[in-house]
Residue frames relative to the residue before (quaternion, step in Angstrom):
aa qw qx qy qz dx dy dz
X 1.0000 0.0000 0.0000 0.0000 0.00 0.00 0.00
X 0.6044 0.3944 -0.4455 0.5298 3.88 0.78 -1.38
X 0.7229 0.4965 -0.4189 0.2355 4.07 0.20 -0.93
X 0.5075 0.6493 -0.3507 0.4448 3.43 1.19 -0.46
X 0.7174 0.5008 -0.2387 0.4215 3.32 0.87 -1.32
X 0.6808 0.4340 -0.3242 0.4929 3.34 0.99 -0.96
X 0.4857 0.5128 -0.4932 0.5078 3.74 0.69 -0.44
X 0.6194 0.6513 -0.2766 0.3401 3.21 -0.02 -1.64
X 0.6123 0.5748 -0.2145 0.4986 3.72 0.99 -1.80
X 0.7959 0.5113 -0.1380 0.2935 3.05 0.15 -1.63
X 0.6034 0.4376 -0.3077 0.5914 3.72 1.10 -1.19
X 0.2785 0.4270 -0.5785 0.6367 4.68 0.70 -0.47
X 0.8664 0.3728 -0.2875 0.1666 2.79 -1.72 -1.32
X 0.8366 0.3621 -0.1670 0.3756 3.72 0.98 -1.40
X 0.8108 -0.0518 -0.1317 0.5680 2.78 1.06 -1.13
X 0.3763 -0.5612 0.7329 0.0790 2.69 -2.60 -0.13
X 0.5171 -0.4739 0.6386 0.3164 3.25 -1.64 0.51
X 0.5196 -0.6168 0.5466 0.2251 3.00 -1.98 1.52
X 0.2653 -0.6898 0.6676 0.0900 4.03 -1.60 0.82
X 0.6050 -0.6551 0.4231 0.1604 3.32 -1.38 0.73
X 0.3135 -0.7854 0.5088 0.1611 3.33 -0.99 0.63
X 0.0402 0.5417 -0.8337 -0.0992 3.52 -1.70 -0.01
X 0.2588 -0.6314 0.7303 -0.0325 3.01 -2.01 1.36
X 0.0417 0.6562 -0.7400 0.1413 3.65 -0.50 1.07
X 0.1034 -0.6360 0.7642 -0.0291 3.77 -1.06 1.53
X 0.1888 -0.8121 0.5458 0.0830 3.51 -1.65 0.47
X 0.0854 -0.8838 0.4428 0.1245 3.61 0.48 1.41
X 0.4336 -0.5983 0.6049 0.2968 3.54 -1.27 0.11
X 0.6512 -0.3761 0.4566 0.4754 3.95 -1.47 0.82
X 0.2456 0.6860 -0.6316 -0.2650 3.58 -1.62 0.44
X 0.7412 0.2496 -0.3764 0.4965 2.93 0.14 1.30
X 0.1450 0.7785 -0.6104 0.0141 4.11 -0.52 0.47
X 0.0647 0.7383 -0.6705 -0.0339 3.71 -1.46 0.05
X 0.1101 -0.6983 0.6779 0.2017 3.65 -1.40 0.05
X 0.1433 -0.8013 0.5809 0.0075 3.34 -1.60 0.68
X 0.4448 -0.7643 0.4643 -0.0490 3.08 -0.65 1.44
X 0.2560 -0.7969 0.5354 0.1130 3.51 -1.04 1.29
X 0.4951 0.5426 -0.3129 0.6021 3.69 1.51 -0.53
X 0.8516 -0.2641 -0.1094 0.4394 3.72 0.63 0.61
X 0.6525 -0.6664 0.3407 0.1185 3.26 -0.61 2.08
X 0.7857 0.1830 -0.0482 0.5890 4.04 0.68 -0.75
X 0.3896 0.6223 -0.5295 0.4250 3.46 1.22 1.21
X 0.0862 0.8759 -0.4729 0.0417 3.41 -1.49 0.42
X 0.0484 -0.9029 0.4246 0.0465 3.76 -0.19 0.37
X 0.0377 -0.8815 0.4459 -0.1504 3.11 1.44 1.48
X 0.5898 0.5768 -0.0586 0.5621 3.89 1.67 -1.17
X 0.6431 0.6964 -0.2736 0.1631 3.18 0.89 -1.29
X 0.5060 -0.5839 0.5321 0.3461 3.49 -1.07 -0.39
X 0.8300 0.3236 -0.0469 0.4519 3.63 1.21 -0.48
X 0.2312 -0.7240 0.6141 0.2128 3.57 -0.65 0.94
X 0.1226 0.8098 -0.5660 -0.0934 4.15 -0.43 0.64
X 0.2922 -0.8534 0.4081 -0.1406 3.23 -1.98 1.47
X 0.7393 0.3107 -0.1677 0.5733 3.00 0.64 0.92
X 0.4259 -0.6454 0.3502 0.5287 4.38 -0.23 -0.17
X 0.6004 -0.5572 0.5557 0.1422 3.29 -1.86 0.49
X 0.6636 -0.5584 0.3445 0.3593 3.24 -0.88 1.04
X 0.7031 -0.5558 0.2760 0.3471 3.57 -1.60 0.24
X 0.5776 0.4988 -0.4516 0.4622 3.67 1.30 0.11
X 0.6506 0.3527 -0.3459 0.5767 3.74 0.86 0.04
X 0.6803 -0.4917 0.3159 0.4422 3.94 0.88 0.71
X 0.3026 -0.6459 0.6214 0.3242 3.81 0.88 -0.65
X 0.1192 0.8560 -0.3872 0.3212 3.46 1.02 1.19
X 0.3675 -0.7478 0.4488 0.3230 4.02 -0.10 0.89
X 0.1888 -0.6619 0.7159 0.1173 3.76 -1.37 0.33
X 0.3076 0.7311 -0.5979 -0.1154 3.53 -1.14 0.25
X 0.5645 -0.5602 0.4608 0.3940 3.73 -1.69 1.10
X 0.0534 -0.6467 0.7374 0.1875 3.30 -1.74 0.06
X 0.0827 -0.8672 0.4510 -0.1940 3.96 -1.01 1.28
X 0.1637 0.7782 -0.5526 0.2497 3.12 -0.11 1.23
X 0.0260 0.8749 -0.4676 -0.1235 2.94 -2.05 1.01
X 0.5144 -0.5766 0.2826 0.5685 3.91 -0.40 0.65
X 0.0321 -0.6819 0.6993 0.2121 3.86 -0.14 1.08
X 0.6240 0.5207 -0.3777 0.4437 4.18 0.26 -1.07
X 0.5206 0.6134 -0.3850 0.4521 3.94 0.71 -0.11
X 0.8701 0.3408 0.0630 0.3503 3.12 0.69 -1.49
X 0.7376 0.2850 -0.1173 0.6008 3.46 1.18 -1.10
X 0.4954 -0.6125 0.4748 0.3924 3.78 -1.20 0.90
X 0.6757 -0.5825 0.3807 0.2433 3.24 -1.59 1.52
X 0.7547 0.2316 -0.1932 0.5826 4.01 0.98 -0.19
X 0.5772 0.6364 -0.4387 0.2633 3.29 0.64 1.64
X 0.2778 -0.8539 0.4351 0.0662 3.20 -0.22 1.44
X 0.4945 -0.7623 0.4175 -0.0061 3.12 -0.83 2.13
X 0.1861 -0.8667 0.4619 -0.0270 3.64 -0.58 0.68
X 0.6142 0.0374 0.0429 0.7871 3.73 1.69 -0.98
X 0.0709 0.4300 -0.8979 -0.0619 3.45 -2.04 0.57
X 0.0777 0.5879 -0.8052 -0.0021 2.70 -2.19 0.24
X 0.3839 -0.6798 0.6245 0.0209 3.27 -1.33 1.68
X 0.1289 0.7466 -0.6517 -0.0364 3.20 -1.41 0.78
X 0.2575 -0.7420 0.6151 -0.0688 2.90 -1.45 0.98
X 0.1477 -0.8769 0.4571 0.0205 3.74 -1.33 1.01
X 0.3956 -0.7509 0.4103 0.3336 3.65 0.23 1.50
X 0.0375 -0.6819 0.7006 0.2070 3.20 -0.81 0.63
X 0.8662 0.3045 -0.0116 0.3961 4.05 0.85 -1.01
X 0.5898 0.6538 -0.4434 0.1676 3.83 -0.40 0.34
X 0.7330 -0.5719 0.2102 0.3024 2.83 -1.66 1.10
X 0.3848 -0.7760 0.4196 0.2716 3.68 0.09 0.74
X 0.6122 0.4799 -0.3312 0.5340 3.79 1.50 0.49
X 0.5275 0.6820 -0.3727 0.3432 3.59 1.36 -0.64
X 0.3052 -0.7593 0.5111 0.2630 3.78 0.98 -0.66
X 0.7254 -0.4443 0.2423 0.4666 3.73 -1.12 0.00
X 0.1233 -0.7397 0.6444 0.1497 4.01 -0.73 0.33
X 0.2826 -0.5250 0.7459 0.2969 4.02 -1.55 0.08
X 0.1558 -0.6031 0.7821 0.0169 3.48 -1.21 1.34
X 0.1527 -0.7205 0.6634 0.1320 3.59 -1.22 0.99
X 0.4476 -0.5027 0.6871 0.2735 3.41 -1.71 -0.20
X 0.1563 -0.7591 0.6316 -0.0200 3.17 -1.29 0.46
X 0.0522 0.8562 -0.4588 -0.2317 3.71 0.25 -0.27
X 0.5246 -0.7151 0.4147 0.2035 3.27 -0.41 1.91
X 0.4144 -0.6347 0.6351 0.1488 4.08 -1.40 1.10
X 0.7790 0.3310 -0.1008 0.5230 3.70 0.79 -0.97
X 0.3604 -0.7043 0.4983 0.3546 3.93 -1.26 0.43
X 0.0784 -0.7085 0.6865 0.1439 3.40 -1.61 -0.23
X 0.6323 -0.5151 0.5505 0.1784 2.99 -2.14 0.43
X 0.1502 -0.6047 0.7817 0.0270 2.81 -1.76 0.79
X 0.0092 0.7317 -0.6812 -0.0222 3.52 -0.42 0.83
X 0.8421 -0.2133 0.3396 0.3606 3.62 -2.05 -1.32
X 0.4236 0.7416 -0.4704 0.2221 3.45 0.98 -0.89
X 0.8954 0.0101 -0.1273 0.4265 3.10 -0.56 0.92
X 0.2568 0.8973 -0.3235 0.1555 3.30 1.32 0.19
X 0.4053 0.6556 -0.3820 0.5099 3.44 2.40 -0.63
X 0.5859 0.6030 -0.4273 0.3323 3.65 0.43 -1.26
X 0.0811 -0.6390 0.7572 0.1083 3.39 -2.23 0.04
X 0.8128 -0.1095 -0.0668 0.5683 3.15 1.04 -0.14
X 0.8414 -0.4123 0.2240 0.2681 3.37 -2.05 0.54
X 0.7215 0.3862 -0.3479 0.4574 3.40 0.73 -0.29
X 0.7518 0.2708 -0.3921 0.4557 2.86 -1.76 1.88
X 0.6746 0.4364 -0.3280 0.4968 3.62 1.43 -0.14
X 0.1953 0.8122 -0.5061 0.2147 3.73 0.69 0.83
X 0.6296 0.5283 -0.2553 0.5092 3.10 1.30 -1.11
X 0.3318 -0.6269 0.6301 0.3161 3.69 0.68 -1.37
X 0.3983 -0.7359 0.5154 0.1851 3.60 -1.33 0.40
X 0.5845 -0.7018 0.1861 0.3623 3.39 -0.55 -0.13
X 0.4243 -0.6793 0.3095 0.5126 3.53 -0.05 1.58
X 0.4249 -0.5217 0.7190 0.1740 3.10 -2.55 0.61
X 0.6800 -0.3624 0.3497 0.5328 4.15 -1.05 0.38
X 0.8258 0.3199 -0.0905 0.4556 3.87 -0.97 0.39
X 0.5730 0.5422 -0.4748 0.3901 3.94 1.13 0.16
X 0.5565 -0.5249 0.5564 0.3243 3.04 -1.27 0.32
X 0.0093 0.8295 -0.5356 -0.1578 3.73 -1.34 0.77
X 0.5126 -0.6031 0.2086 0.5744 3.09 -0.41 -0.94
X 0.5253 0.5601 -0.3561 0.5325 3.21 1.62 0.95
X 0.9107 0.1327 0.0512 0.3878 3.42 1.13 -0.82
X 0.3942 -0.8482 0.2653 0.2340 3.27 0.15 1.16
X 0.6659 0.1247 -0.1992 0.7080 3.31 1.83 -0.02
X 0.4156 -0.5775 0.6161 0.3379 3.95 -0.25 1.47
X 0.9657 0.0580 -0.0997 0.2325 3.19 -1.99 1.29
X 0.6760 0.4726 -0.0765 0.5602 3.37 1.87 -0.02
X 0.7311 -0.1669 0.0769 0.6571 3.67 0.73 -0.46
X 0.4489 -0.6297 0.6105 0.1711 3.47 -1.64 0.72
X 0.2713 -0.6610 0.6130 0.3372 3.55 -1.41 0.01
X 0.6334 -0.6236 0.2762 0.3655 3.38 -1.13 0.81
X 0.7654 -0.2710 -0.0788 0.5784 3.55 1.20 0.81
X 0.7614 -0.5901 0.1209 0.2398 3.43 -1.14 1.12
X 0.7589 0.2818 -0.2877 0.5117 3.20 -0.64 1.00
X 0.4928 -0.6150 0.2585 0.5586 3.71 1.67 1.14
X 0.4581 0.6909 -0.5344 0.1650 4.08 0.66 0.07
X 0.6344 0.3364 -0.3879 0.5779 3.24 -1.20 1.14
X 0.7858 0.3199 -0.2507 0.4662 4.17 0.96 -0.25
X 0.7473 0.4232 -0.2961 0.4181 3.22 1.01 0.44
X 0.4103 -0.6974 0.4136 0.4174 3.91 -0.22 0.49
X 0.4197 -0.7018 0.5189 0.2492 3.91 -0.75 1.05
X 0.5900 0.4346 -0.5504 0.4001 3.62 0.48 -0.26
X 0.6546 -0.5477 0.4677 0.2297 3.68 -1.47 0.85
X 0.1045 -0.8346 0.5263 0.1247 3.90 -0.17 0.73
X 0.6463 -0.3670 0.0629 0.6661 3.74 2.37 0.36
X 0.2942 -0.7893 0.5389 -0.0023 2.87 -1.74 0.33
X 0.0032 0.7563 -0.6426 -0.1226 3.71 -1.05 0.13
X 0.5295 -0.5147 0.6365 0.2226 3.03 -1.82 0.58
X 0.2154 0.8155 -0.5353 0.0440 3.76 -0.87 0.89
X 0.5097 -0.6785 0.5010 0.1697 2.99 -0.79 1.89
X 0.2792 -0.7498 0.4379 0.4099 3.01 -1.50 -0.89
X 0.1918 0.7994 -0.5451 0.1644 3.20 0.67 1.70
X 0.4365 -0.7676 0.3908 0.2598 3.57 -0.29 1.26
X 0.7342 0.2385 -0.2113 0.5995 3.93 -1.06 0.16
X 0.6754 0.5072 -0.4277 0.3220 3.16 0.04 0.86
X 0.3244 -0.7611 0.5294 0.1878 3.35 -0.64 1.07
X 0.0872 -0.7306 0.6765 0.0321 3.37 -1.32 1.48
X 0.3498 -0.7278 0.5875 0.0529 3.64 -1.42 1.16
X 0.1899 -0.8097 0.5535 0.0441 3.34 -1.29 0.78
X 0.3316 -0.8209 0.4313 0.1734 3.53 0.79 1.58
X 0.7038 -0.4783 0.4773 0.2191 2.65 -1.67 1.01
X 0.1260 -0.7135 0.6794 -0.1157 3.65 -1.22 1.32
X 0.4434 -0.6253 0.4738 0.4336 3.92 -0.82 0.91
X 0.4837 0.5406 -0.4799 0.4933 4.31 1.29 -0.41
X 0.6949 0.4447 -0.3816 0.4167 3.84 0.16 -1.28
X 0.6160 0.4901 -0.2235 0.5748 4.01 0.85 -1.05
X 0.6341 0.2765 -0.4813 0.5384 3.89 0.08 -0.37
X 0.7247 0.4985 -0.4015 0.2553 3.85 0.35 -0.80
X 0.4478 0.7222 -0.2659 0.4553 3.46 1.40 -0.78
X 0.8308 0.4462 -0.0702 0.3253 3.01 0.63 -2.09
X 0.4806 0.6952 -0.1138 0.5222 3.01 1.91 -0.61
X 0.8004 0.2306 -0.2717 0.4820 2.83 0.71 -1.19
X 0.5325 0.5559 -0.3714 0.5192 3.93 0.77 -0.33
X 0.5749 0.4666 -0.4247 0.5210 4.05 0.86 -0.07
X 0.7452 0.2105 0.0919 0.6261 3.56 0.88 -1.78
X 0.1166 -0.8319 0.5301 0.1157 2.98 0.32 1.34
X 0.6825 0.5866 -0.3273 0.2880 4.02 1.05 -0.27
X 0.7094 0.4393 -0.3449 0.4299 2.92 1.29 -0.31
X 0.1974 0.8143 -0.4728 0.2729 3.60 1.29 0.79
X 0.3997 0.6352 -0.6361 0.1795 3.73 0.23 0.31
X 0.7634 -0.5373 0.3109 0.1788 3.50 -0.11 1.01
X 0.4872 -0.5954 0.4828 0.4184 3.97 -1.03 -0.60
X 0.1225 -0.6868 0.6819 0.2198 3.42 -0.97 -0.22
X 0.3492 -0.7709 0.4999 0.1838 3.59 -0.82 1.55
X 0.0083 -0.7755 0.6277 0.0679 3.96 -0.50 0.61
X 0.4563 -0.6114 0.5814 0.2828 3.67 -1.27 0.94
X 0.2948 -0.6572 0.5947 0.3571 3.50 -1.21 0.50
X 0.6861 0.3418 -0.3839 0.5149 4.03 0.85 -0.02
X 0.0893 0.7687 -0.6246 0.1045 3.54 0.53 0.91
X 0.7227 0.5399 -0.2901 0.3194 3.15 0.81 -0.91
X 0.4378 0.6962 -0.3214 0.4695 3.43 1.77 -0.66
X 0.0718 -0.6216 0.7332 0.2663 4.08 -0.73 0.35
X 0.7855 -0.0525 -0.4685 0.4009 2.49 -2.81 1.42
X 0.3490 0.6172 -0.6754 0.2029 3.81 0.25 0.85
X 0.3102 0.7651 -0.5100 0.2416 4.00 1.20 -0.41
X 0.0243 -0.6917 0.7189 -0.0651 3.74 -1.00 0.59
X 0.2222 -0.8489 0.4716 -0.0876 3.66 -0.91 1.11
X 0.0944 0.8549 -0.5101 -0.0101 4.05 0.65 1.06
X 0.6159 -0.5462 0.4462 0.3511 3.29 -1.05 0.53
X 0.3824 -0.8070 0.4183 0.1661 3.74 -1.04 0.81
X 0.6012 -0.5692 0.3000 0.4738 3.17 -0.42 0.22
X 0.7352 0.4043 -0.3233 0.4375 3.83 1.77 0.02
X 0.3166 0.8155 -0.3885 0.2895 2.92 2.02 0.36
X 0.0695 -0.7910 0.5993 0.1023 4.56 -0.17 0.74
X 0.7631 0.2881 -0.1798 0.5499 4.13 0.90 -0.57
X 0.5702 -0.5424 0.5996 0.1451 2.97 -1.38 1.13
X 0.7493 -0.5025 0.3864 0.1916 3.78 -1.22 0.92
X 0.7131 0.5902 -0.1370 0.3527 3.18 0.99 -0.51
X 0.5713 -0.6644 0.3553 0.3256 3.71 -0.84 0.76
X 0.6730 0.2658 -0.4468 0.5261 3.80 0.58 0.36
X 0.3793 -0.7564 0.4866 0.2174 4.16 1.24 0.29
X 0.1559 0.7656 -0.6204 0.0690 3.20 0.66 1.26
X 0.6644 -0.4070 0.4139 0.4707 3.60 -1.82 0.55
X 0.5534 -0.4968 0.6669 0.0465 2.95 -2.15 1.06
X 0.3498 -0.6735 0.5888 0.2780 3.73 -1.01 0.63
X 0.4943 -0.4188 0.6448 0.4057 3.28 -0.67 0.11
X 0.8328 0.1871 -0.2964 0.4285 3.83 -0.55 -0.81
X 0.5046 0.5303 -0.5153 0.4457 3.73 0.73 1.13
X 0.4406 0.7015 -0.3776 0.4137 3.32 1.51 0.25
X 0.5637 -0.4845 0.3981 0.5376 4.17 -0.50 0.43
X 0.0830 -0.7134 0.6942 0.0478 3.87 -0.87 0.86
X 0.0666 -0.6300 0.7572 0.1592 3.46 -1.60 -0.15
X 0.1296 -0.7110 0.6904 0.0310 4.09 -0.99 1.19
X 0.0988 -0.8150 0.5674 -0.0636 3.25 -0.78 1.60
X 0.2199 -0.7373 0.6386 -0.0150 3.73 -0.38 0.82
X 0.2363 0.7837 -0.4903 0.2993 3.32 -0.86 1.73
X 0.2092 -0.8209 0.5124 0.1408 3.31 -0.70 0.61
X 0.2952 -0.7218 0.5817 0.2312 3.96 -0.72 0.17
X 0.4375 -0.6412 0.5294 0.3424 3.62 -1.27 1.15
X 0.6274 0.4488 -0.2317 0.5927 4.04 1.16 -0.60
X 0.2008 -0.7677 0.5984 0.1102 3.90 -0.28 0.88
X 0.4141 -0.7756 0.4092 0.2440 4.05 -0.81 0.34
X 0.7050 -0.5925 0.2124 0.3268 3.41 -0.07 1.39
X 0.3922 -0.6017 0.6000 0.3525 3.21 0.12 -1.43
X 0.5777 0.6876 -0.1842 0.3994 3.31 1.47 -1.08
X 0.0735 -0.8777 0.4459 -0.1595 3.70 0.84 1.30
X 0.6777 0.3942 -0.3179 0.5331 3.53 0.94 -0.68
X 0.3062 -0.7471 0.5434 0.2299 3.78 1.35 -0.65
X 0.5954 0.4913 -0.5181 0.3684 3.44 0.98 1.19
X 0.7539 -0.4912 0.2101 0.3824 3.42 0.71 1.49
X 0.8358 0.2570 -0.1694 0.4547 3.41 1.15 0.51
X 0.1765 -0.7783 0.4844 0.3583 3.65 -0.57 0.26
X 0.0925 0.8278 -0.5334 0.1474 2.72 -0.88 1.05
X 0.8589 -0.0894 0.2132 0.4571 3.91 -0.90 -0.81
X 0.6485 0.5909 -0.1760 0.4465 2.74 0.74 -1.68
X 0.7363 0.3436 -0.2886 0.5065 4.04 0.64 -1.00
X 0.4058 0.6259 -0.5219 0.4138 3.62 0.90 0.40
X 0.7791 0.4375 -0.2246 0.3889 2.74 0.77 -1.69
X 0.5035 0.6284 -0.3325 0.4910 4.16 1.34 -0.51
X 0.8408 0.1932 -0.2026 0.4633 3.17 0.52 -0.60
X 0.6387 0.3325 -0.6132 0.3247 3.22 0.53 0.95
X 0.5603 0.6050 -0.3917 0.4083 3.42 0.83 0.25
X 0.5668 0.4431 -0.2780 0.6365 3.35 1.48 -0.08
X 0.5212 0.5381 -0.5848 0.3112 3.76 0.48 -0.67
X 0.8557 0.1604 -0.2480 0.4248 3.21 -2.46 1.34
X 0.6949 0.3454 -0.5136 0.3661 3.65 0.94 0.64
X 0.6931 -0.4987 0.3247 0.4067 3.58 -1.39 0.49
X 0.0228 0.7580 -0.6408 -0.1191 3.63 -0.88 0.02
X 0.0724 0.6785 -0.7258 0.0876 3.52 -0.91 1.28
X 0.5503 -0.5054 -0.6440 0.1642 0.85 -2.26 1.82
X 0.7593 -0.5267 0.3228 0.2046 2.31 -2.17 0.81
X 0.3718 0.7053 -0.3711 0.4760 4.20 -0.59 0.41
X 0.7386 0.6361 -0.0749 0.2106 3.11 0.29 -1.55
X 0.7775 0.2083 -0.0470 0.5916 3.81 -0.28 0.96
X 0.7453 -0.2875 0.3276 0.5046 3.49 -0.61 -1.71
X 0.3506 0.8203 -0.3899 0.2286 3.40 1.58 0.51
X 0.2543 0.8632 -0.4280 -0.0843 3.79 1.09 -0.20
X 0.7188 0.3494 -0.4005 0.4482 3.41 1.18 0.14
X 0.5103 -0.7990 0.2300 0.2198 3.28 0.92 0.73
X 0.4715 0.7402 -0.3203 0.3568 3.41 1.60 0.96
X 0.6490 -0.5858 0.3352 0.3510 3.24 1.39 1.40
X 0.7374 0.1089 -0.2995 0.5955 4.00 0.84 0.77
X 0.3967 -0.6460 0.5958 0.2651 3.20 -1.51 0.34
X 0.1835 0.8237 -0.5083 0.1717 3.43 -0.34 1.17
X 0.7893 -0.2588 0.1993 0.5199 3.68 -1.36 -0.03
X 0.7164 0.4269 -0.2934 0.4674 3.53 0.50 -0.93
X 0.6002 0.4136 -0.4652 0.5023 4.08 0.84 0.35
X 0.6363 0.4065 -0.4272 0.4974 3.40 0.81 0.13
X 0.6697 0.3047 -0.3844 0.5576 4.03 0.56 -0.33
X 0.6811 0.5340 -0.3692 0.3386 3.67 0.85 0.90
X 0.4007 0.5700 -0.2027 0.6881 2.87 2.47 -0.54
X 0.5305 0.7494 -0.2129 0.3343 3.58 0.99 -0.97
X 0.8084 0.0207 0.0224 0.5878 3.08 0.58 -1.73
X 0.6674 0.4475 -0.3328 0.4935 2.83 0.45 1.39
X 0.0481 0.7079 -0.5571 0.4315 3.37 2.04 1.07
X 0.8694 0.2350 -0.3265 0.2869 3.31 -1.85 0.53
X 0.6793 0.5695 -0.3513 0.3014 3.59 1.12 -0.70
X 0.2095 -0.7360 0.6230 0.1625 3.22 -1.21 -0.05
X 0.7275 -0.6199 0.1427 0.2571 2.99 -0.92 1.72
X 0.7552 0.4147 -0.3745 0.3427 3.46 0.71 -0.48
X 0.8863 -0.0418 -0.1451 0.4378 3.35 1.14 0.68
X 0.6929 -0.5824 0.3103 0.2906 3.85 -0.94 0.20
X 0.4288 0.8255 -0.3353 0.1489 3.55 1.31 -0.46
X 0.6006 0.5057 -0.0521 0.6171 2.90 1.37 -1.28
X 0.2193 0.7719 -0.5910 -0.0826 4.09 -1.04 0.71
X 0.1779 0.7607 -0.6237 -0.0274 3.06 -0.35 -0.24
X 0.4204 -0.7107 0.5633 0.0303 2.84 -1.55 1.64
X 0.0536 -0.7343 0.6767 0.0027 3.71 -0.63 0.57
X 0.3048 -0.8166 0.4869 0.0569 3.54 0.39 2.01
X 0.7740 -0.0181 -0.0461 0.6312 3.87 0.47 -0.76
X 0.6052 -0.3788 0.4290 0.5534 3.71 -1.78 -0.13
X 0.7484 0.4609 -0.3847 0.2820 3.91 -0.07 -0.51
X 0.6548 0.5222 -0.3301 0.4355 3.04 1.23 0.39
X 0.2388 0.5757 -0.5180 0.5859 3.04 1.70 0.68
X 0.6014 0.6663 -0.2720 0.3470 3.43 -0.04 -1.25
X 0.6494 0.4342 -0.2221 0.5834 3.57 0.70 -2.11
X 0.7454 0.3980 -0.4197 0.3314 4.19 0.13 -0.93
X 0.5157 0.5050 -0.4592 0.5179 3.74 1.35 -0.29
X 0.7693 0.3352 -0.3800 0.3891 3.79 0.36 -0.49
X 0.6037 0.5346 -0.4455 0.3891 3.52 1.03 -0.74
X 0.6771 0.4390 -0.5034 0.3090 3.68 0.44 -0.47
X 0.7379 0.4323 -0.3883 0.3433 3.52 0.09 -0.57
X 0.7818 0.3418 -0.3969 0.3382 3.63 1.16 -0.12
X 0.5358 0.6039 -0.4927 0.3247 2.93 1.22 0.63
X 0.3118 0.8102 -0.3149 0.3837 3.20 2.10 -0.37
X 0.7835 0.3916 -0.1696 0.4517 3.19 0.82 -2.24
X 0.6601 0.4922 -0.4517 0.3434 3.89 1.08 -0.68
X 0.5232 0.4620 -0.5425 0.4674 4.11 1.15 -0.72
X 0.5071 0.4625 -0.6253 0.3714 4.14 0.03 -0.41
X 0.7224 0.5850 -0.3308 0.1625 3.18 -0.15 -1.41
């Protein structure tokens, strides 16, 4: 009877029924540029700023548009099917008379460059104009400066006109504005992580481009100072992002050490990995696939103690690290109670 009970104790304590996942990874721009109709061999491939929309009447009231792309096939496991993106973006610049604008997406048919242009910069003020393109920038003629043309200025004729989302953007500065997930923004994503070539990103166009001081300015993805007159540091996560939400038809083990079991051993993997990146996502000690190793790969290794990789039958939950510990002690007394 007492052995029952202690068994009995022991399976509480170990295991647990297996729980579902959702894997949402969060990449950073890798690659951004703006391009400029008020001068034809301008660029800000380098820059601190992504600018949208035209510039007031001393700069001609002249369109700007962003160009933006990320490595989605870099980052996310090749058989995951995507469900939400969402873009964000942080004003660093606008004309504090221009009023709110809709900035669309587009998702771009043709590639471009990011070169150096402006590459001196750290931050957004004073690059309105752009700098002068380097071999391989994007203009507002040419999708590689000195090397290939778009099929007509200002990327028109290379991008698909239906809207792939939008956002309304005021002009409240330091502030991060999102463009929600659309089943267009998610087919484009998804696309591009199927076909990983035809990934050349969106290019954001103001619908009041045509409006002067309609210009709107987001930090790039080389942007390190914040807008401001003492140039404090930039976060890193004020940098263009893209939050993808996905599941995988193949779920990740738990099995971190990659010796055919979960067990101990992936405790020990993921702390020595904890707080580093893992691309694509999956990878290492990544089991919730969200492109860091963090607290939540270990309550994913967790529930999912005892299994072995080729399947789920088996769970066992291993609620804190010291309860590793308790299964090194429970075996031998349960050893000493079958003597008994």
């Amino acid at each position: 009877m007492r052995r029952r009970a202690l068994l009995a104790f022991i399976a509480v304590v170990v295991l647990a029924p297996a729980v579902g996942w959702s894997a949402t990874a969060t990449l950073t721009a890798s690659k951004d540029n703006s391009i400029y109709a008020s001068n034809v061999a301008a660029s800000n491939g380098g820059g601190a700023g992504i600018f949208v929309g035209s510039s007031g009447p001393n700069q001609g009231n002249s369109p700007r548009r962003g160009l933006l792309a990320f490595d989605i096939a870099g980052a996310l496991p090749s058989d995951a099917i995507i469900s939400n993106v969402v873009l964000t973006m942080y004003l660093g610049q606008a004309n504090q008379g221009g009023g709110n604008h809709i900035i669309d997406l587009h998702r771009l048919t043709a590639d471009w460059g990011e070169g150096t242009a402006g590459d001196f910069t750290t931050s957004i003020s004073g690059t309105g104009m752009g700098s002068d393109a380097s071999p391989g920038d994007a203009t507002w003629t040419q999708r590689f400066f000195e090397q290939t043309d778009w099929t007509a200025a200002g990327a028109e004729g290379d991008y698909i006109p239906a809207i792939s989302g939008s956002a309304t953007v005021s002009v409240a500065l330091e502030t991060p504005f999102t463009w929600l997930s659309t089943p267009t923004l998610v087919g484009d994503v998804q696309d591009w992580l199927d076909h990983p070539s035809t990934n050349y990103g969106w290019i954001l166009i103001n619908e009041g481009e045509a409006a002067s001081q309609s210009v709107k300015a987001f930090y790039s993805r080389d942007a390190t100072e914040k807008n401001n007159p003492n140039g404090d540091p930039l976060s890193a996560g004020w940098n263009p992002s893209l939050t993808i939400t996905f599941t995988t038809e193949t779920q990740p083990t738990g099995d971190y050490s990659a010796n055919s079991a979960v067990d101990a051993a992936d405790y020990v993997v993921w702390r020595k990995m904890l707080g580093q990146p893992a691309f694509p996502a999956g990878i290492g000690a990544d089991g919730d696939q969200s492109t860091v190793v963090d607290d939540r790969d270990y309550a994913y290794w967790r529930e999912r103690f005892g299994n072995s990789p080729s399947g789920f039958t088996s769970v066992a939950n291993v609620p804190e690290p010291t309860t590793v510990c308790m299964m090194f002690i429970a075996g031998p007394v349960v050893f000493w109670w079958q003597r008994r």
